[in-house]
N, C-alpha and C positions, 0 to 999 in steps of 0.2 A: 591520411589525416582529414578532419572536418573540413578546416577551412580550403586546405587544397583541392580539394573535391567538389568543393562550391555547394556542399551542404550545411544546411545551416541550423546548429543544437543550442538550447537554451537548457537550462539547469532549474528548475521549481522548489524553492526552499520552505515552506513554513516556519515560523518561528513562533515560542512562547516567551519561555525563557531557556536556560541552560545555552547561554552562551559559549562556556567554551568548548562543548560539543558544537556548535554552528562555526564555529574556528576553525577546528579540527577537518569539517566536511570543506569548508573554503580553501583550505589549503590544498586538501587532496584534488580539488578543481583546479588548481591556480597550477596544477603538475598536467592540466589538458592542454587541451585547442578547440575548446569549449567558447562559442560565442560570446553568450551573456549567463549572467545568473540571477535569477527571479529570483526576491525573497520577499514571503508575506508575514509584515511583522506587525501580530497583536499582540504586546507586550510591551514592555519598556521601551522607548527605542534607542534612550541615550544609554543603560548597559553595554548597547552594542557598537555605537557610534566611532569606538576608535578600529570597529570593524568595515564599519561602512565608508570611511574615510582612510579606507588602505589602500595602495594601491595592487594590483590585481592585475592577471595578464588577461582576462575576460571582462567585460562589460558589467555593470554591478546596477540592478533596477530593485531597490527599497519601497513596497510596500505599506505605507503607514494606514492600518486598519483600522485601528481602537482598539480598546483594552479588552482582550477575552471575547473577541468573537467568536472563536472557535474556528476549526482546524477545514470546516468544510468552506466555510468563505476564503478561507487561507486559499486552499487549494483550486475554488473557480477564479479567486481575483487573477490568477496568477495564467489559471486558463485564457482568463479574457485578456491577461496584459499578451497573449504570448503571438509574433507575429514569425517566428520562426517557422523548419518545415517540422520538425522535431523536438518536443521535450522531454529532459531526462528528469525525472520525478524523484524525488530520493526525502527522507524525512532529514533531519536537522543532526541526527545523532550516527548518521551513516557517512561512511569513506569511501570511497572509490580506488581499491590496494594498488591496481595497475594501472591507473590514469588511464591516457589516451585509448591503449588496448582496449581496454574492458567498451569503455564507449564506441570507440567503431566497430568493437563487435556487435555491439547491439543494433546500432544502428543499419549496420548489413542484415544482418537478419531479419528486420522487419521493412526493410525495403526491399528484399530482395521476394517477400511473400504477400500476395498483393491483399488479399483478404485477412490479414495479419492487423490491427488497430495498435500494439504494443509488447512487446516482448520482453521480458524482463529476465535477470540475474536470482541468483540465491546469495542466502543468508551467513556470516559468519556470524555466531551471537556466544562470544568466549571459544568453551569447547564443544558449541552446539553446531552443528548444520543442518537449516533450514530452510524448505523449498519455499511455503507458506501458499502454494499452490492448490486447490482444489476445484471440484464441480458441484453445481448446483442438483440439489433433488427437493423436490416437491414432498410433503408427507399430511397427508391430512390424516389426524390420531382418530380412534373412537370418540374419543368427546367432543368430535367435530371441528377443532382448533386444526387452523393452518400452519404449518412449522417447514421453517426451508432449513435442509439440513448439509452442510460444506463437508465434503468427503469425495475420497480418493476411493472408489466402489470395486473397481480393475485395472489392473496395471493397464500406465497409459503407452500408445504408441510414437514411438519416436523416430520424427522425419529429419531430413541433412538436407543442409543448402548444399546449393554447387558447390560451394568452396568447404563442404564436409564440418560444418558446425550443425551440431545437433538440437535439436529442440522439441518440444513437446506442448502440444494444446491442452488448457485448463480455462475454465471460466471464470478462475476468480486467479491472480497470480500477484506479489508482492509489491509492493512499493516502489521498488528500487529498479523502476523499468524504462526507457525510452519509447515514448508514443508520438503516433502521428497527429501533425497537428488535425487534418481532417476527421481524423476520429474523436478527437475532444472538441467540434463542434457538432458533431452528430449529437452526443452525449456530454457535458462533465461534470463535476462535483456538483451537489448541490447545497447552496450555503445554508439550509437550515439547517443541516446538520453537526455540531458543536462538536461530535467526537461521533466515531465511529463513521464514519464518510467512505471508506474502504469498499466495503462491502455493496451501500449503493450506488456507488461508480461501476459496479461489473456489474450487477441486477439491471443496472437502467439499459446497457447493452445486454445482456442479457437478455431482457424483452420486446427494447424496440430497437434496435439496430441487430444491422448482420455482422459487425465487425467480430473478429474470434482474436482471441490472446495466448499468448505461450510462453515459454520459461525456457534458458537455454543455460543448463548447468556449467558450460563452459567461462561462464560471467562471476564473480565469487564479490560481493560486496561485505565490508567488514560491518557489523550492526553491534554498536558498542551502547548497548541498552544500560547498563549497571553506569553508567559516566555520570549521574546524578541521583540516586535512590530516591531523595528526599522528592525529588520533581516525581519520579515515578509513584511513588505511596500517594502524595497529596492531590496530583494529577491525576495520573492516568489511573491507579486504582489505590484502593484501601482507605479512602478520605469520605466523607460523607457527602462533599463536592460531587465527589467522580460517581459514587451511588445516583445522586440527584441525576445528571446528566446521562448515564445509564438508561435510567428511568423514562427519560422523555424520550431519549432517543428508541428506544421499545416501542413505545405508544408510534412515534413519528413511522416507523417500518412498519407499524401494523396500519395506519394510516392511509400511505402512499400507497405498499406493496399488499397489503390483506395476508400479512406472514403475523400469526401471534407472538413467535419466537421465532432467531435464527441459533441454531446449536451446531455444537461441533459434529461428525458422525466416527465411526470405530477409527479411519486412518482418517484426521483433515488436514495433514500435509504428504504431497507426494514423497518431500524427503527430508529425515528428520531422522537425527544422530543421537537424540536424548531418550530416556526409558519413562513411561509416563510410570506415574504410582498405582500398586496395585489396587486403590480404589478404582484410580481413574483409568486403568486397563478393564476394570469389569462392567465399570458405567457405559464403556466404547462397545465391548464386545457383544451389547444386550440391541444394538444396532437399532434402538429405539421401537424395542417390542413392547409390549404389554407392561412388564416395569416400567420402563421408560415412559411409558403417559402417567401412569400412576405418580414418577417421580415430574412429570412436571404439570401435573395438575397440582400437586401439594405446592410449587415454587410459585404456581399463580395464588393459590391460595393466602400465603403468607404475607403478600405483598400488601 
């Protein structure tokens, strides 16, 4: 267990809204031995107030951000509050099915590999399974535009700790992962990022750190995306919001990193249980040849 081990795991919440998904994830905490739980709340705060005034068999540290800072402040404030050896990262709409288990396996695993920065679980999203794992590739098209494209190029290799859990290296790996705290001061989120923070949190080690990341399928986190639709359309896509913020956050990658686009490539998860559509199996399979510029020379175009 954490605490008898004299390791010491914090928990990193974000919050918007969709409260009673942020309940949901509390509870499934409240079944650890989980030190504390970080939550960074820009949003309402009193929605959640008969949350934050429960009591809780872990530590409970409330974030008050302001209203709509976005998701990347969320996730550095939460870096900077964090004085543990360990934090478990997890978005607001995810469970943890086996408690305690599922946590010290993670935490073995990436303590037990020293050049390891963070290790992370897979996805249950319904009756989808997903690794949400990929690597980085470089592509500069004919038209000269720089494009980093997230794919799964060759089946990856998979190494076992002593105690025979499995795991596998990828430079980019999900959410739902326990990190070292020293690795999120080498590198962590950076808060000008309003949406999409994901991706420049592994590019930034990506580039200037050595730390490597890995995914250990034997971790299975529940990701109950559908718990609020209406949050997801108006939020995260389909609103004219989440276009606007799209938008900067593009300009912002192309900015910092000199990437015009980042895209998906033919496979961008190592593991993934869904069929995509046969559009979007043909758009993958063309592995961003010659169509592939043509088709996103026209998407800059239009914009």
């Amino acid at each position: 267990m954490i605490k008898n081990d004299g390791i010491s795991v914090a928990a990193g919440i974000p919050v918007f809204q969709r409260s009673a998904a942020l309940e949901l994830c509390l509870h499934s905490l409240d079944q650890t031995q989980i030190d504390r739980v970080i939550i960074a709340d820009n949003g309402h705060l009193d929605e959640r107030m008969h949350l934050y005034d429960a009591e809780w068999s872990f530590d409970l540290t409330v974030l008050d951000l302001g209203y709509d800072v976005g998701i990347g402040r969320c996730r550095a404030a939460i870096a900077d509050e964090l004085r543990e050896e360990y934090l478990l990262v997890m978005d607001n709409d995810m469970t943890v099915p086996l408690g305690q288990q599922d946590i010290d396996r993670l935490v073995r695993v990436v303590a037990s590999q020293p050049e390891l920065g963070g290790v992370s679980g897979v996805l249950i999203e319904g009756n989808r399974l997903r690794s949400g794992c990929a690597n980085f590739h470089e592509r500069t098209l004919f038209t000269g535009s720089k494009v980093l494209v997230q794919d799964v190029k060759t089946p990856p290799q998979v190494a076992w700790t002593d105690d025979r859990v499995p795991f596998v290296k990828f430079d980019k790996i999900p959410q739902c992962a326990v990190l070292k705290r020293e690795c999120l001061l080498d590198y962590a989120w950076d808060p000008q990022f309003r949406v999409a923070e994901h991706a420049d949190f592994f590019l930034g080690h990506y580039h200037l750190t050595e730390w490597e990341f890995a995914v250990t399928p034997t971790v299975i986190f529940d990701h109950r995306k559908e718990i609020d639709p209406r949050y997801r359309h108006e939020i995260r896509s389909g609103s004219s919001r989440s276009a606007a913020l799209q938008r900067s956050v593009a300009e912002l990658y192309e900015q910092k990193w000199g990437y015009d686009a980042l895209v998906f490539g033919k496979t961008p998860h190592w593991i993934d249980s869904s069929r995509p559509s046969r559009t979007e199996a043909l758009y993958r399979s063309l592995q961003f040849g010659a169509v592939a510029d043509i088709m996103y020379m026209l998407r800059r175009a239009i914009k």
